[in-house]
Backbone as ProteinMPNN parsed JSONL, in Angstrom:
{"seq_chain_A": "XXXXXXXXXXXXXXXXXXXXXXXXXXXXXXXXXXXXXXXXXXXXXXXXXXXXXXXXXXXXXXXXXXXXXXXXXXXXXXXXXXXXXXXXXXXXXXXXXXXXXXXXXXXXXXXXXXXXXXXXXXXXXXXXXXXXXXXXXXXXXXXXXXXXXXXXXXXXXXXXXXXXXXXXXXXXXXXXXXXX", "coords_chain_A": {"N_chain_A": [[-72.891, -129.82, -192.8], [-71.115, -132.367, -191.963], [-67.811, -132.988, -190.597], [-65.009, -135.006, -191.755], [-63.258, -137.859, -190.83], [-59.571, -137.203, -190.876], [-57.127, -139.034, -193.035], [-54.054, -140.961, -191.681], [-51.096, -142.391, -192.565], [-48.962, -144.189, -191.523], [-45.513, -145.381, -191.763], [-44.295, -147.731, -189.948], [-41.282, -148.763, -188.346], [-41.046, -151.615, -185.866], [-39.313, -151.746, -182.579], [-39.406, -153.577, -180.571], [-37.473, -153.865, -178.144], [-37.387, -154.943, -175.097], [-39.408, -156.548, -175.334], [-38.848, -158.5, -177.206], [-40.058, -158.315, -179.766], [-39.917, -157.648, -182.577], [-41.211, -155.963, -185.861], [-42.354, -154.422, -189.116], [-44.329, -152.546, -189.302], [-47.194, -151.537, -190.962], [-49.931, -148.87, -190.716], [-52.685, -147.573, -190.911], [-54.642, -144.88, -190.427], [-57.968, -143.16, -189.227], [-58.2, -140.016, -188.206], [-60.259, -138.927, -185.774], [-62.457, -135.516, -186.424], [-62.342, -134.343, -183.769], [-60.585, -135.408, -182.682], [-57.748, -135.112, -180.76], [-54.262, -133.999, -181.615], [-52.615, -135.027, -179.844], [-53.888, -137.491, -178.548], [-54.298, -138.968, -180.965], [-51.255, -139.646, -181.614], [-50.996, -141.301, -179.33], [-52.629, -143.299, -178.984], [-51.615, -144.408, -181.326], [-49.426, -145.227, -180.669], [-49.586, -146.956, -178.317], [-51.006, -149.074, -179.809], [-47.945, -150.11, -180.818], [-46.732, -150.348, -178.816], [-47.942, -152.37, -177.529], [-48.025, -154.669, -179.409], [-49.128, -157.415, -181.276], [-50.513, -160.564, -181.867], [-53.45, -160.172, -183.338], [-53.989, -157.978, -182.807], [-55.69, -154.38, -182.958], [-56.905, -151.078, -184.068], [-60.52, -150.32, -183.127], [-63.616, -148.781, -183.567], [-63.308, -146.444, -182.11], [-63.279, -143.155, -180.845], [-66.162, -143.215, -181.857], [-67.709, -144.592, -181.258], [-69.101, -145.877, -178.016], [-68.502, -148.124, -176.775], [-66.053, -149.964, -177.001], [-62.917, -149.919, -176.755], [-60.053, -147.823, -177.589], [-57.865, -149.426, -178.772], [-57.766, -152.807, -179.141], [-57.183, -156.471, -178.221], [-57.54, -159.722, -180.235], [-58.335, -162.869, -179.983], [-58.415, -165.404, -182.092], [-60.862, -166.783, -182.312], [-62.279, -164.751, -181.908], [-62.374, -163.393, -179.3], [-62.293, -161.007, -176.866], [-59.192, -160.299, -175.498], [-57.022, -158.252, -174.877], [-57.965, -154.797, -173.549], [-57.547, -151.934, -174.71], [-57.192, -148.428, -173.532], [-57.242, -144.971, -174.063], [-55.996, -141.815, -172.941], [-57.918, -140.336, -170.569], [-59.773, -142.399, -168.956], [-62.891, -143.014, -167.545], [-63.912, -144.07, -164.324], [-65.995, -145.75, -164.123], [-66.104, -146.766, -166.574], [-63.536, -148.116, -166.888], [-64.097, -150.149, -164.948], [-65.759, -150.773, -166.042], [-64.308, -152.347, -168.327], [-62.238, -153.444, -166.991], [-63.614, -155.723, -166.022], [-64.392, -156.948, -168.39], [-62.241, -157.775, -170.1], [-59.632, -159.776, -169.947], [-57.207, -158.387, -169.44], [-56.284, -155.475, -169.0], [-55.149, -152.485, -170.637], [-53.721, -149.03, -169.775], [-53.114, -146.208, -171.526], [-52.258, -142.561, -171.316], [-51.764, -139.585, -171.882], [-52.25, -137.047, -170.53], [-52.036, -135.937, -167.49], [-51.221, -139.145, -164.828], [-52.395, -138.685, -162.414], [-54.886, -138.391, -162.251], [-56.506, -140.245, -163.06], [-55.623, -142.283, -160.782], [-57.439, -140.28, -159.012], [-59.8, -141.092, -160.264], [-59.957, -143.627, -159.521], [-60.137, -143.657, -157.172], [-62.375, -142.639, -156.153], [-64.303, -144.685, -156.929], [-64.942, -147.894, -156.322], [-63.069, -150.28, -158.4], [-62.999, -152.7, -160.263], [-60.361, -155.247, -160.472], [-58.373, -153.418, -159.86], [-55.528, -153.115, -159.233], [-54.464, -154.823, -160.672], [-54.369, -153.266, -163.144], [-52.634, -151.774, -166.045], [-51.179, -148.887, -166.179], [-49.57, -146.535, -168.444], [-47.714, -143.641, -168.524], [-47.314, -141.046, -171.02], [-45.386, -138.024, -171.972], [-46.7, -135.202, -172.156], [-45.142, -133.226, -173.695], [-43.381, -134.342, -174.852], [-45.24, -135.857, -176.745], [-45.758, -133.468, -178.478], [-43.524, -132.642, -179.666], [-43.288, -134.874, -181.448], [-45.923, -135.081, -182.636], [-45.449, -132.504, -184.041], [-43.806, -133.395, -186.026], [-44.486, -135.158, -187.792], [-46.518, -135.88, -190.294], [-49.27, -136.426, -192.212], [-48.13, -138.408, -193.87], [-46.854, -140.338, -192.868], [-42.863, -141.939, -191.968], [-41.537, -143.736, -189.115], [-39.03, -144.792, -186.942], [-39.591, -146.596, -184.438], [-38.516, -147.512, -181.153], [-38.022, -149.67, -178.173], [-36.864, -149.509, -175.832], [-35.838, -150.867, -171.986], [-37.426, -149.343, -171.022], [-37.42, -147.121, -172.057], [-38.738, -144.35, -174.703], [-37.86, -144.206, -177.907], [-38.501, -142.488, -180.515], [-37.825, -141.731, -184.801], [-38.714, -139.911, -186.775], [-38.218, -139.03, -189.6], [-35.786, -136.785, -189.895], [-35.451, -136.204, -187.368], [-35.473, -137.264, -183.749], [-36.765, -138.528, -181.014], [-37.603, -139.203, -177.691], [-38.807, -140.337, -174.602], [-39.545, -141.849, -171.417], [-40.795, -144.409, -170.433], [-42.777, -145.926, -168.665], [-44.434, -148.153, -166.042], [-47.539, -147.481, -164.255], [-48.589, -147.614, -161.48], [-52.215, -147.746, -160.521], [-53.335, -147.876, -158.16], [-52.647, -146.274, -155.199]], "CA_chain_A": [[-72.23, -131.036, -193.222], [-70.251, -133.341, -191.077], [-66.431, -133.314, -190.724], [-64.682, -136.143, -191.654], [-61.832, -137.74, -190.262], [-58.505, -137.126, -192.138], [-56.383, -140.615, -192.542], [-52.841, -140.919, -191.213], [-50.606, -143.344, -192.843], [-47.883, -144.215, -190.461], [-44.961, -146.947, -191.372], [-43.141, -147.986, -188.411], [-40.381, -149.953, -187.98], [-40.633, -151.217, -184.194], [-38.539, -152.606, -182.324], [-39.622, -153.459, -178.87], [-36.036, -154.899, -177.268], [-38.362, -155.087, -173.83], [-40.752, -157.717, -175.154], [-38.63, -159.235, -178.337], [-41.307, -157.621, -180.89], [-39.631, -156.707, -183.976], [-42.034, -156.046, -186.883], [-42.732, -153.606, -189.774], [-46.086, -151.879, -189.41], [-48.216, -150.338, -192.096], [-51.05, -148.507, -190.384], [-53.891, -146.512, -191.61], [-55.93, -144.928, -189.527], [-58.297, -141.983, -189.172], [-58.331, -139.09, -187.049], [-61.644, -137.605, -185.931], [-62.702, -133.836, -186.045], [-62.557, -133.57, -182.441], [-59.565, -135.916, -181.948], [-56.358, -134.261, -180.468], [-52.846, -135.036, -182.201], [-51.433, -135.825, -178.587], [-54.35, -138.351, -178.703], [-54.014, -140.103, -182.19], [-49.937, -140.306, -181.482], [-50.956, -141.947, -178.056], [-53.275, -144.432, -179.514], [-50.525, -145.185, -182.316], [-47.617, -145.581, -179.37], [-50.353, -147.821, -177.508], [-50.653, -150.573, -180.618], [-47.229, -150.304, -181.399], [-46.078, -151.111, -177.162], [-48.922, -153.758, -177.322], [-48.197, -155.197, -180.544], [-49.105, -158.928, -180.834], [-51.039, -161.507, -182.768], [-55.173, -160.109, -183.17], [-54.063, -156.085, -182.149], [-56.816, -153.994, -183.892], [-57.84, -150.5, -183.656], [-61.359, -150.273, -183.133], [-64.188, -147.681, -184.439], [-62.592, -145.936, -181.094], [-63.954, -142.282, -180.71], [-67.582, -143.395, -182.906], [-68.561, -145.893, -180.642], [-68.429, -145.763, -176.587], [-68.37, -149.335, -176.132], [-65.486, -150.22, -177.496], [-61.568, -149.479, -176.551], [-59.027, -147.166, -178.272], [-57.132, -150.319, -179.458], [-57.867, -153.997, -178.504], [-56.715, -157.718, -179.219], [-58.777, -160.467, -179.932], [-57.768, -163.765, -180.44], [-58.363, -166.557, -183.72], [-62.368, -167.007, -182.343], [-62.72, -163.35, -181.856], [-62.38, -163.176, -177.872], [-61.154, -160.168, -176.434], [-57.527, -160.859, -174.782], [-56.728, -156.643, -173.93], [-58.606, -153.88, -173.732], [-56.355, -150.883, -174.608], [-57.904, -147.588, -172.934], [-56.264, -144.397, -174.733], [-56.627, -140.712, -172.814], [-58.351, -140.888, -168.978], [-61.25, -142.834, -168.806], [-63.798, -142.234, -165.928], [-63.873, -145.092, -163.142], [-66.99, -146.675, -164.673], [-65.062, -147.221, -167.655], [-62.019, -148.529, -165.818], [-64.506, -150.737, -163.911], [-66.509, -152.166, -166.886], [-63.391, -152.646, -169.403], [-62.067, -154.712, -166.604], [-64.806, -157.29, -166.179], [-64.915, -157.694, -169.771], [-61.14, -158.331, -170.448], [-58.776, -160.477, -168.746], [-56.131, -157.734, -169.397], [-56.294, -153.553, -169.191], [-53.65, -151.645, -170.406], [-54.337, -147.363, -170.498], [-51.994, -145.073, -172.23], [-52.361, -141.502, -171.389], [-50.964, -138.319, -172.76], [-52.568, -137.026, -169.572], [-51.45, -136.622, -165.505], [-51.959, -140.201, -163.907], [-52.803, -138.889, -161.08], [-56.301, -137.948, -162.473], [-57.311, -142.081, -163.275], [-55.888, -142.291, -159.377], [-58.457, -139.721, -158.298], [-60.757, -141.476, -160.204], [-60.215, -145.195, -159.217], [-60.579, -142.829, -155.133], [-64.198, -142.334, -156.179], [-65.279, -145.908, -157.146], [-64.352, -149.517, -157.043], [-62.616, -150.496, -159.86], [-62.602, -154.335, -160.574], [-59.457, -155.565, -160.587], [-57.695, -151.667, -159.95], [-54.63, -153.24, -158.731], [-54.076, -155.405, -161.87], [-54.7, -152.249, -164.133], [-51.884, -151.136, -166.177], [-50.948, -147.256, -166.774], [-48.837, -145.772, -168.421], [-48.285, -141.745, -168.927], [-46.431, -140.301, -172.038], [-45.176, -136.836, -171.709], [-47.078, -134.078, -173.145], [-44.332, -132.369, -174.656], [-42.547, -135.737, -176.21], [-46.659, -135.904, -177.732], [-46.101, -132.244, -178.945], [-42.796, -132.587, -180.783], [-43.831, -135.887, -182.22], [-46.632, -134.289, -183.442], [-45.005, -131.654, -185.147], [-42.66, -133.839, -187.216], [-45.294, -136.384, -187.99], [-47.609, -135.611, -191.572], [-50.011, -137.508, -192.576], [-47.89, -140.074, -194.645], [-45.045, -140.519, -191.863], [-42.407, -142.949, -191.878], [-41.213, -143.867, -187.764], [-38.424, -145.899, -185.98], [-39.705, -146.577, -183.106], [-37.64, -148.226, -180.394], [-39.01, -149.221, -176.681], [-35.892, -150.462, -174.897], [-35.116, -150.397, -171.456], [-38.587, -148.696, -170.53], [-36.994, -145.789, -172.358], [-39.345, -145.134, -175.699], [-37.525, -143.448, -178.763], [-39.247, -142.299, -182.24], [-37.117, -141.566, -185.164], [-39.659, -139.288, -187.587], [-37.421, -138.098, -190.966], [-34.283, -137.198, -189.199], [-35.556, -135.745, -186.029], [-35.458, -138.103, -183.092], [-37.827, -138.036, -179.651], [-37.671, -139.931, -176.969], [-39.483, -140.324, -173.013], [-39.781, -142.912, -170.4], [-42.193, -145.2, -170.595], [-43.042, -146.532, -167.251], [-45.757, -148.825, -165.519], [-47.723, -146.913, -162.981], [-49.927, -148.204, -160.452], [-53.855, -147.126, -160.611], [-53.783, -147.783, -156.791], [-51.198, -145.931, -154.491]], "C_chain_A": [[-71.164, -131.399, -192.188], [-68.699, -133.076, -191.384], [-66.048, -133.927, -190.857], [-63.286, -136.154, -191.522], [-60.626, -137.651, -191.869], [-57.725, -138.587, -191.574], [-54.636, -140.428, -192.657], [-52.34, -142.013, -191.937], [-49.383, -143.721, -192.665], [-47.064, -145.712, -191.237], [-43.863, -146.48, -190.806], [-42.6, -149.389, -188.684], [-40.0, -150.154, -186.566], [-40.108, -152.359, -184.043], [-38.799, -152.688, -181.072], [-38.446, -154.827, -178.518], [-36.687, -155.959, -176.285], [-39.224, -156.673, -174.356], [-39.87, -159.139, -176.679], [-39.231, -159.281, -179.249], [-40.219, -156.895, -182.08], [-40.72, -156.63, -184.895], [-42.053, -154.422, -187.683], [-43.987, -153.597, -190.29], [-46.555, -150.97, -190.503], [-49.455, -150.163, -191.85], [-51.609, -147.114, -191.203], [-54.8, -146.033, -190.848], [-56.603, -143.156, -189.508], [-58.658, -141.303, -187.837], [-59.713, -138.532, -186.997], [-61.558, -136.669, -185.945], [-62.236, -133.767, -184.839], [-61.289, -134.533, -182.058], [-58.722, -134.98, -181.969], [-55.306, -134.83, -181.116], [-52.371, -135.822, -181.111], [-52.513, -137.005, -178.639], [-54.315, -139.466, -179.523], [-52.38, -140.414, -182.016], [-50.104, -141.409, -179.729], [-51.527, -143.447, -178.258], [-51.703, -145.168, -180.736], [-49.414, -145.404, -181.322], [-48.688, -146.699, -178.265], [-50.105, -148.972, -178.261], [-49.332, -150.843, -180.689], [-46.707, -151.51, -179.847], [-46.769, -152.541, -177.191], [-49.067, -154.79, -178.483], [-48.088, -156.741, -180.397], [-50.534, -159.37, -182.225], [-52.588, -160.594, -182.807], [-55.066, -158.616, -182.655], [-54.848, -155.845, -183.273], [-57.174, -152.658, -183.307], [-59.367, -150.142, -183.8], [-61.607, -148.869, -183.853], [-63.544, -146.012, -183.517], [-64.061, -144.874, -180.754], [-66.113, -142.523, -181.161], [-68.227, -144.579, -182.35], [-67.972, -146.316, -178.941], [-68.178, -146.919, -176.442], [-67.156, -150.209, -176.647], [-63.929, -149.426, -177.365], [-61.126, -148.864, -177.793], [-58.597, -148.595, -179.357], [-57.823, -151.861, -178.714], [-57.621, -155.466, -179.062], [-57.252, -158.844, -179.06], [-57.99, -161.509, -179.998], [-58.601, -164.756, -181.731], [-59.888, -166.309, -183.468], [-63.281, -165.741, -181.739], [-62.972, -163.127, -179.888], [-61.651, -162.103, -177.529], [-60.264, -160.444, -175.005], [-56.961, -159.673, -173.872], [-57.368, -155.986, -174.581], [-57.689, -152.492, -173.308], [-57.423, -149.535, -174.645], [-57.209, -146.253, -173.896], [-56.812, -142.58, -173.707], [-57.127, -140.852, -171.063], [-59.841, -141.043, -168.654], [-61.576, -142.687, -167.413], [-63.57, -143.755, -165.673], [-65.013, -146.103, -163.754], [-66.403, -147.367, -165.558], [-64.08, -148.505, -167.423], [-62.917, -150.223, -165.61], [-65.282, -151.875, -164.851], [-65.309, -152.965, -167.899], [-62.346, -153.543, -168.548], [-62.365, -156.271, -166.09], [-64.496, -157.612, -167.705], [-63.938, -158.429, -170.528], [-60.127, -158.573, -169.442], [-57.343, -159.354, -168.363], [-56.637, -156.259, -169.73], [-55.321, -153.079, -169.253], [-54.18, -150.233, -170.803], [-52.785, -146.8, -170.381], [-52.444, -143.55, -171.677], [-51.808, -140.38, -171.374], [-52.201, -137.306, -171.126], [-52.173, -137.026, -167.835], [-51.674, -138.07, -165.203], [-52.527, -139.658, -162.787], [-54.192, -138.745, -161.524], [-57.03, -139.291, -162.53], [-56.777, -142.301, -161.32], [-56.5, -141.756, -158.573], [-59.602, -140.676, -158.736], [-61.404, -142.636, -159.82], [-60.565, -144.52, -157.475], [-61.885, -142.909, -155.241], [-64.959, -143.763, -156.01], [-64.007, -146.963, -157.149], [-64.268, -149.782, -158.05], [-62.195, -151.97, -159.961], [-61.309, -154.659, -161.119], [-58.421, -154.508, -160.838], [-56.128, -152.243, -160.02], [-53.305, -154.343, -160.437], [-54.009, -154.429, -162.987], [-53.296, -151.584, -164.808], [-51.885, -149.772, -166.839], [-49.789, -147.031, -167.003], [-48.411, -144.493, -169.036], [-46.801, -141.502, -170.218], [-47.036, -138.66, -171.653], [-45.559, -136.459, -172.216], [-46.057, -133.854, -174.129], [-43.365, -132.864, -175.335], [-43.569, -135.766, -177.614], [-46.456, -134.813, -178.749], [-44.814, -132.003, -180.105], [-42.81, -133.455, -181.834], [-44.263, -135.37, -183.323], [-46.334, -133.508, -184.686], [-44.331, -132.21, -186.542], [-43.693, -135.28, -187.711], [-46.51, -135.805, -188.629], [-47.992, -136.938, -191.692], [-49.628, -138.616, -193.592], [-46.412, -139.962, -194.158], [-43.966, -141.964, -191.928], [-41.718, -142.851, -190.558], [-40.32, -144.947, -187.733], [-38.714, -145.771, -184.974], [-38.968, -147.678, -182.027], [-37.886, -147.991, -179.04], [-37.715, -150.412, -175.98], [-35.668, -150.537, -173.405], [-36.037, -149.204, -170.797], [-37.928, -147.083, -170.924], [-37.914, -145.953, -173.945], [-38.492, -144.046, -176.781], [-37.869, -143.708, -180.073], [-38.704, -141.439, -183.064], [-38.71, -141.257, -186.336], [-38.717, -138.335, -188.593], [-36.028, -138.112, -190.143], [-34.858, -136.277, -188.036], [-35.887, -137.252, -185.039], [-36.152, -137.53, -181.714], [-37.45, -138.943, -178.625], [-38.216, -139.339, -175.541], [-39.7, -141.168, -172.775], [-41.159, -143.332, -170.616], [-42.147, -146.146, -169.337], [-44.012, -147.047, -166.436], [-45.906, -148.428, -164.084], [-48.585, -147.539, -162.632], [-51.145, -146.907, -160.729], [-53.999, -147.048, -159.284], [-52.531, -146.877, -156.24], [-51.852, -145.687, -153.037]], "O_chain_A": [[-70.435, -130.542, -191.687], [-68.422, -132.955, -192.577], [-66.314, -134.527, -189.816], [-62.418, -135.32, -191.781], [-60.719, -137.863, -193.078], [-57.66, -139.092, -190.453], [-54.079, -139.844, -193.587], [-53.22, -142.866, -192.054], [-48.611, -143.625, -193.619], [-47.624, -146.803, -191.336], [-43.016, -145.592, -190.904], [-43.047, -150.486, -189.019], [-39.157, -149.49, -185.962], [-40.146, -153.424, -184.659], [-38.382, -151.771, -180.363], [-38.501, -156.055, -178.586], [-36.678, -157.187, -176.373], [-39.493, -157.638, -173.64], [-40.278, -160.27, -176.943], [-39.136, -160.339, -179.87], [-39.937, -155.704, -182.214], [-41.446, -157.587, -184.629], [-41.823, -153.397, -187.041], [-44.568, -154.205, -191.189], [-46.207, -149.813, -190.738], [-50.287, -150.885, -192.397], [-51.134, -146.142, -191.789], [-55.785, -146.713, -190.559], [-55.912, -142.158, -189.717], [-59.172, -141.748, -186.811], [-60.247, -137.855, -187.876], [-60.48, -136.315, -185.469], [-61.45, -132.822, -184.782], [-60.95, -134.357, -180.887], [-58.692, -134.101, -182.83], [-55.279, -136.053, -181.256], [-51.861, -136.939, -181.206], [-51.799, -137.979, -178.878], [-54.302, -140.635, -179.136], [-52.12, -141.581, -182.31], [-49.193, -142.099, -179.27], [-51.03, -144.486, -177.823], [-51.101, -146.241, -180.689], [-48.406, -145.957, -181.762], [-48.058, -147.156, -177.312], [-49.322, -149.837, -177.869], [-49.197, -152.065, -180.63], [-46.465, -152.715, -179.774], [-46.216, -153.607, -176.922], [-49.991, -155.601, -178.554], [-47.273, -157.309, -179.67], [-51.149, -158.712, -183.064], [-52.728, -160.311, -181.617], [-56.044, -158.103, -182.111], [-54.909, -156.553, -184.278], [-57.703, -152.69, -182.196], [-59.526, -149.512, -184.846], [-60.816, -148.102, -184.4], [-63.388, -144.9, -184.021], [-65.223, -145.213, -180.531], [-67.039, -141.906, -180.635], [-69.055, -145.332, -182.862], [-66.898, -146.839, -178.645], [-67.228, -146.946, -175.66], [-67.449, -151.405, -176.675], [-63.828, -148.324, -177.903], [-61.596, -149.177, -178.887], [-58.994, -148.697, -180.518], [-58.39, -151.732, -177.629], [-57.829, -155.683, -180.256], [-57.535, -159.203, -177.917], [-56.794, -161.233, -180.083], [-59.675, -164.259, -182.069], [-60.401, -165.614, -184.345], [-64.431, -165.705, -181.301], [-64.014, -162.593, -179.508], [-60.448, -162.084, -177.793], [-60.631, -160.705, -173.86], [-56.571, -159.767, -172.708], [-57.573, -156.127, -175.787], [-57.287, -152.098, -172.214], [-58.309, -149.458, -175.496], [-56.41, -146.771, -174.677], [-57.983, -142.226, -173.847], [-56.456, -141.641, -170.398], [-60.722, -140.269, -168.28], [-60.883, -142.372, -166.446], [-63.158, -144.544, -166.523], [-64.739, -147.302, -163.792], [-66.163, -148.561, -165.379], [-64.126, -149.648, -167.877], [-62.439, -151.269, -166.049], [-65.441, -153.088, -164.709], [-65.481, -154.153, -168.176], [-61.623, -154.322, -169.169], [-61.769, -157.329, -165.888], [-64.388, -158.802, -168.002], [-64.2, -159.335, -171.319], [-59.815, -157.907, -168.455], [-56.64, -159.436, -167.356], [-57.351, -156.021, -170.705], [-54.504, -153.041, -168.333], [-54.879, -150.058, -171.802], [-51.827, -146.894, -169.614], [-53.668, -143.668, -171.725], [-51.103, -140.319, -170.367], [-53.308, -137.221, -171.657], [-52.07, -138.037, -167.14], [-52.869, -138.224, -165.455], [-53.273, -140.414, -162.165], [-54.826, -139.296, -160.624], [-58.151, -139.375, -162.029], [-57.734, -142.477, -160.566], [-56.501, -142.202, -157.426], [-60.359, -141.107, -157.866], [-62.606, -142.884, -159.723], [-61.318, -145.153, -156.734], [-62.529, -143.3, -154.268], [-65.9, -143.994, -155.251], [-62.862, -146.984, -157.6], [-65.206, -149.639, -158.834], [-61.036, -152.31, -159.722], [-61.119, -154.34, -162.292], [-57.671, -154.575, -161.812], [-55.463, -151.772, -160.943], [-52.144, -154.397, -160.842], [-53.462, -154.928, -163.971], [-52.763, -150.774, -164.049], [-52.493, -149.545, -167.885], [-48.9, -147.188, -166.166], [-48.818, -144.299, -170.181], [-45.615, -141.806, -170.096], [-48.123, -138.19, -171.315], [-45.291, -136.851, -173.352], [-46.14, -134.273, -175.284], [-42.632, -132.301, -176.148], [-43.27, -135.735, -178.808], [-46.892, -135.038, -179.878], [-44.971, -131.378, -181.154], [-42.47, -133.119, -182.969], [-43.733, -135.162, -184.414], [-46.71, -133.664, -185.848], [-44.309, -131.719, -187.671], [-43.17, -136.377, -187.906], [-47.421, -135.317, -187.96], [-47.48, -138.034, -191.462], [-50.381, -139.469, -194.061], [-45.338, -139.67, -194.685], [-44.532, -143.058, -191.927], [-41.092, -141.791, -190.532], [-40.596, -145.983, -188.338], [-38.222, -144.847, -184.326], [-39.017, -148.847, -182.409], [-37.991, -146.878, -178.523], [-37.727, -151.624, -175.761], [-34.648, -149.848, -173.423], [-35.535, -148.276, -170.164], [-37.982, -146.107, -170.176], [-37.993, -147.052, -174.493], [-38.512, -142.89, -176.36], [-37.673, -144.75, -180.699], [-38.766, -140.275, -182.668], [-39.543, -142.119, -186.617], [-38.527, -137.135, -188.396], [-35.36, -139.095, -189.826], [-34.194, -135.242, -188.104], [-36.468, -138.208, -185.552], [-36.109, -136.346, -181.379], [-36.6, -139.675, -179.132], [-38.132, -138.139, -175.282], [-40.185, -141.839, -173.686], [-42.223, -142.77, -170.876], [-41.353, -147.083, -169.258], [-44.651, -146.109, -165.959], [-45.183, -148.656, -163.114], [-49.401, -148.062, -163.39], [-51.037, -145.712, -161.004], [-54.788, -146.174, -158.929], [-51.493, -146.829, -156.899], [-51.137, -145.381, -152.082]]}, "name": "protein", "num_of_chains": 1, "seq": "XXXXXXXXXXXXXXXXXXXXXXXXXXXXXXXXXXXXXXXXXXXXXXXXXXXXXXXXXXXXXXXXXXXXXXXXXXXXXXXXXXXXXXXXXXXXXXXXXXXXXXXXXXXXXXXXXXXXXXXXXXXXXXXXXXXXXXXXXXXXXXXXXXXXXXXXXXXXXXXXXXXXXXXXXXXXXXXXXXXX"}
């Protein structure tokens, strides 16, 4: 018999200073068997940074063709294609033909998506945004974050801080180049 995902039920109160995004989020979402925590908090710190009119996470893991997170607009067009983790160069290469905008999150080295954009042409590499959350911000997160969490999250100042019960986290959040 199959594993099934367990469901997270996250409310966040974010406040992105950076973009003028206030809102209070009530997400639901499930974790697969084989997903990692540093993964499902990466994907949830992806919608929250990218939060906007038509954000949506997809079936994600249960369906390759289809981004971590992504935002459509009113007649269902996709607007960004949010990457989550370190997609291979193909990836990279088709998810930027298909959307006018790429943003990847990864709980992950960058340098590993800059080896991989070394291998192959990557359509529109230079336009590609990355950016890396720290393992071990992912790992205390984690810890203080059950499956019916309540978060302040606050992204000011390319600094990102998450307020989980009374423990508090924070790490840089910073836009890296895919090319160097």
């Amino acid at each position: 018999m199959a594993l099934s995902a367990t469901v997270y039920h996250l409310q966040i109160e974010l406040s992105d200073v950076d973009r003028g995004v206030y809102e209070a989020l009530d997400l639901r979402l499930g974790r697969h068997p084989s997903e990692t925590m540093r993964y499902l908090l990466t994907r949830v710190i992806a919608y929250c940074l990218c939060y906007e009119e038509g954000i949506a996470f997809s079936k994600g893991l249960s369906n390759n063709d289809e981004p971590a997170v992504w935002v459509k607009d009113l007649q269902g067009t996709l607007r960004v294609w949010i990457e989550v983790g370190t997609p291979s160069a193909d990836r990279l290469h088709k998810a930027s033909k298909a959307s006018p905008r790429l943003v990847v999150f990864t709980h992950h080295d960058p340098e590993l998506l800059r080896e991989a954009a070394r291998e192959r042409a990557i359509h529109k590499a230079e336009e590609i945004e990355v950016y890396a959350l720290e393992g071990a911000f992912l790992d205390e997160l984690g810890q203080a974050t059950d499956r019916n969490a309540k978060w302040t999250l606050v992204h000011t100042e390319g600094m990102l801080y998450v307020t989980s019960g009374d423990q508090s986290f924070s790490t840089p959040v910073v836009r890296q180049s895919l090319t160097v």
